[in-house]
C-alpha positions, 0 to 999 in steps of 0.5 A, spaced: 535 502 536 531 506 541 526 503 544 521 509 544 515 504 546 519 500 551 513 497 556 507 499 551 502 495 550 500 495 543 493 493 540 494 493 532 488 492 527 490 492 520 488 489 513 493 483 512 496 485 505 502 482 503 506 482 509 506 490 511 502 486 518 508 482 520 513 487 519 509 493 522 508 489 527 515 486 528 518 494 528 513 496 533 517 490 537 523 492 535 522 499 539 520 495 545 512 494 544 509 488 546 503 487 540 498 484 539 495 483 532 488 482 529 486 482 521 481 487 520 476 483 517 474 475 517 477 470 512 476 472 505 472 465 504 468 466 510 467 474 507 464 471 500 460 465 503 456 471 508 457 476 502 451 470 498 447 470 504 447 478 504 449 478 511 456 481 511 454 486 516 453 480 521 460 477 520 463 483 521 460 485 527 461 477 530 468 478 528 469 485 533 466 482 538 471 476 538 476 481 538 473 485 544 472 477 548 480 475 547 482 482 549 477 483 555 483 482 560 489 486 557 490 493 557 493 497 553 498 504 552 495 504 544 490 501 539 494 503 532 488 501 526 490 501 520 484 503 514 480 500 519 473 498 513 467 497 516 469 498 523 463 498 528 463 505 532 461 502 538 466 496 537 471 503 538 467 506 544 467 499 547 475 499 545 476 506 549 471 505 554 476 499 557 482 503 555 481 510 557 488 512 558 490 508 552 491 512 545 488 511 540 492 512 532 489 510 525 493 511 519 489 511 512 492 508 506 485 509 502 482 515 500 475 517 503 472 517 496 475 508 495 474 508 504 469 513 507 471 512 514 468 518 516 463 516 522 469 514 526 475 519 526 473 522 532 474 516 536 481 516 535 486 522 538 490 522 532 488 520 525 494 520 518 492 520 511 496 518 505 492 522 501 494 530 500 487 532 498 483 528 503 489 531 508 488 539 505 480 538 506 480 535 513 482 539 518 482 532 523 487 528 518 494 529 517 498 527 512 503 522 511 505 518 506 507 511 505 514 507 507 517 502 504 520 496 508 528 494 509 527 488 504 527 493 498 532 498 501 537 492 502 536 491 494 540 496 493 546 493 495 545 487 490 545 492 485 549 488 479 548 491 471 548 484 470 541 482 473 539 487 470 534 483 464 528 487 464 528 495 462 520 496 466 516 492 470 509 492 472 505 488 477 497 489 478 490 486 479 486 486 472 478 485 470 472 489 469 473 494 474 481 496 471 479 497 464 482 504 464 490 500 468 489 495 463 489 499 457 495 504 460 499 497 460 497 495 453 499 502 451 506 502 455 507 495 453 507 497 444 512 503 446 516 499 449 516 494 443 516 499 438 523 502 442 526 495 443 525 495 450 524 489 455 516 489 458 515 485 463 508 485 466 505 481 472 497 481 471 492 477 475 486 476 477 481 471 482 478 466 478 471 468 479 472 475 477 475 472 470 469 467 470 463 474 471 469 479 466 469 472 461 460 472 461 461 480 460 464 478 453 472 481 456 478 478 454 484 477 458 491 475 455 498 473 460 494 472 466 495 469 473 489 467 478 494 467 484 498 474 486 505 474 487 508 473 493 513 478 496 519 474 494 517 474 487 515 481 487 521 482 490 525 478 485 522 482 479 524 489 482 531 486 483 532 485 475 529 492 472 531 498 471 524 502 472 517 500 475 511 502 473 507 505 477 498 506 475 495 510 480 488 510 482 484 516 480 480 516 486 485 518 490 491 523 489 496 520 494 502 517 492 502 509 492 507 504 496 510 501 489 513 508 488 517 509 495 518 501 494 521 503 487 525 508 489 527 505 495 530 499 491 533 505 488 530 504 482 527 508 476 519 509 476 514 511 471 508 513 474 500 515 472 500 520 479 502 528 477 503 529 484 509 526 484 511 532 482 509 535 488 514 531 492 520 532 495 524 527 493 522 529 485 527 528 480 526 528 472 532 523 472 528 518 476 521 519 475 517 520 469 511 522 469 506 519 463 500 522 461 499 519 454 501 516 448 505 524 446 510 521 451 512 516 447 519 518 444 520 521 452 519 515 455 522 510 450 529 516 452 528 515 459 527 507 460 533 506 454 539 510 460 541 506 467 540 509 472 545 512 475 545 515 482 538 513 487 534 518 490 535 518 497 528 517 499 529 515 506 526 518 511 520 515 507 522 508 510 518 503 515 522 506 522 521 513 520 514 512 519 512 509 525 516 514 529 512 519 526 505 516 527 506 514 535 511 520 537 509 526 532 505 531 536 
């Protein structure tokens, strides 16, 4: 592997999210980087207790200076941020003004419309997108899309007709705010049962979200109060033939479950029309679902194996990596 960060020092700032955090920054040392590691934001219960007192705008910022205080000594060759939400203006200025020859990379994986981070990307040389529209309308952003990480690539090679117990999968948060995903599911879920297909779903919730959906007169059903973790999902993936994929309407870019899918050399059904636009896009692998007058198409697509992967790996880890720190 070739160590193109050799000797660099690396800030990296990212929202700890499954554990994309850890293995970004176990690449960014693979090719010689030494990295130092921050969350994006406090502790989640130290978040919701400042959230009832309305001081989050304190937390955040004590937060950022706690960062600046333990890096004060170190310099740095780059600061990689990824999303980067409600990051203070003048915590960049400062980080800049300390590490003036340092630079500076952020990567979105929200679009502007979900994470307005506007205010702060022009302090940043270089700044990548996941969303194709805010990357068309935006001359500053580039566009790139997401990755998948080698745990899912190495399923491929446990691929075993046997294992495979479940026709399509799907995993997803639920609630109030996901009434249209939840109603996308259900309706998956009964052309499944009606083309005596195997739907597993993994749906969860927090337990205080159940709590204000339960006062607001919404029901739940099959439901977990705690996300799955990364060798559940994993598992899950390793024994469907298909995955489903609900994308969010508030932004076009195409989500990390489908690279994960197809890196895993699975089938996918997706809500997302720009799948189209892809350059790995085949109709062999991919379903694009647009309402219950798929229903007879879905229920061909899921009923035949998938015979042959698409060949999806540019779109893995190392590559996206390479192309952020060493694209011009």
């Amino acid at each position: 592997m070739e160590k193109y960060l050799d000797g660099k020092r690396v800030l990296f700032i990212c929202p700890e999210f499954y554990d994309y955090h850890v293995q970004i920054k176990r690449k960014l040392e693979n090719v010689g980087a030494s990295v130092d590691f921050f969350s994006e934001s406090p502790a989640k219960w130290k978040v919701s207790m400042y959230r009832q007192i309305r001081r989050t705008n304190t937390l955040i910022s004590n937060h950022y200076s706690s960062i600046l205080e333990k890096i004060l000594n170190t310099t740095y060759n780059y600061v990689f941020v990824i999303r980067g939400n409600k990051m203070p203006s003048c915590f960049l200025s400062e980080l800049r003004k300390n590490n003036s020859e340092a630079i500076f990379l952020m990567y979105q994986w929200d679009s502007l419309t979900n994470n307005n981070y506007k205010s702060i990307i022009d302090k940043f040389d270089k700044v990548f997108t996941f969303d194709i529209k805010d990357a068309n309308d935006n001359f500053e952003l580039r566009y790139l899309p997401l990755f998948y990480t080698n745990d899912y690539h190495e399923l491929i090679n446990s691929r075993n007709e046997g294992l495979l117990t479940t026709d399509l999968f799907f995993i997803g948060a639920v609630g109030h705010q996901y009434r249209e995903r939840t109603a996308i599911v259900e309706e998956i879920s009964n052309i499944c049962l009606e083309g005596n297909l195997i739907f597993k779903k993994y749906l969860f919730i927090p337990f205080y979200s159940y709590l204000k959906d339960i006062l607001r007169g919404e029901q739940h059903n099959g439901i977990s109060f705690k996300a799955l973790n990364k060798q559940g999902v994993l598992t899950y993936v390793n024994q469907s033939k298909a995955i489903l994929d609900i994308h969010n309407k508030n932004q076009t870019g195409l989500s990390i479950r489908t690279f994960e899918s197809l890196g895993a050399g699975k089938k996918l059904v997706t809500t997302n029309a720009d799948i189209a636009n892809a350059d790995f896009y085949n109709a062999k692998n991919i379903f694009l679902y647009r309402g219950k007058q798929d229903s007879a198409k879905l229920i061909s697509f899921l009923s035949h194996n998938n015979e042959d992967y698409l060949d999806v790996q540019k779109y893995r880890i190392d590559n996206w990596l390479r192309t952020i720190f060493l694209n011009d």
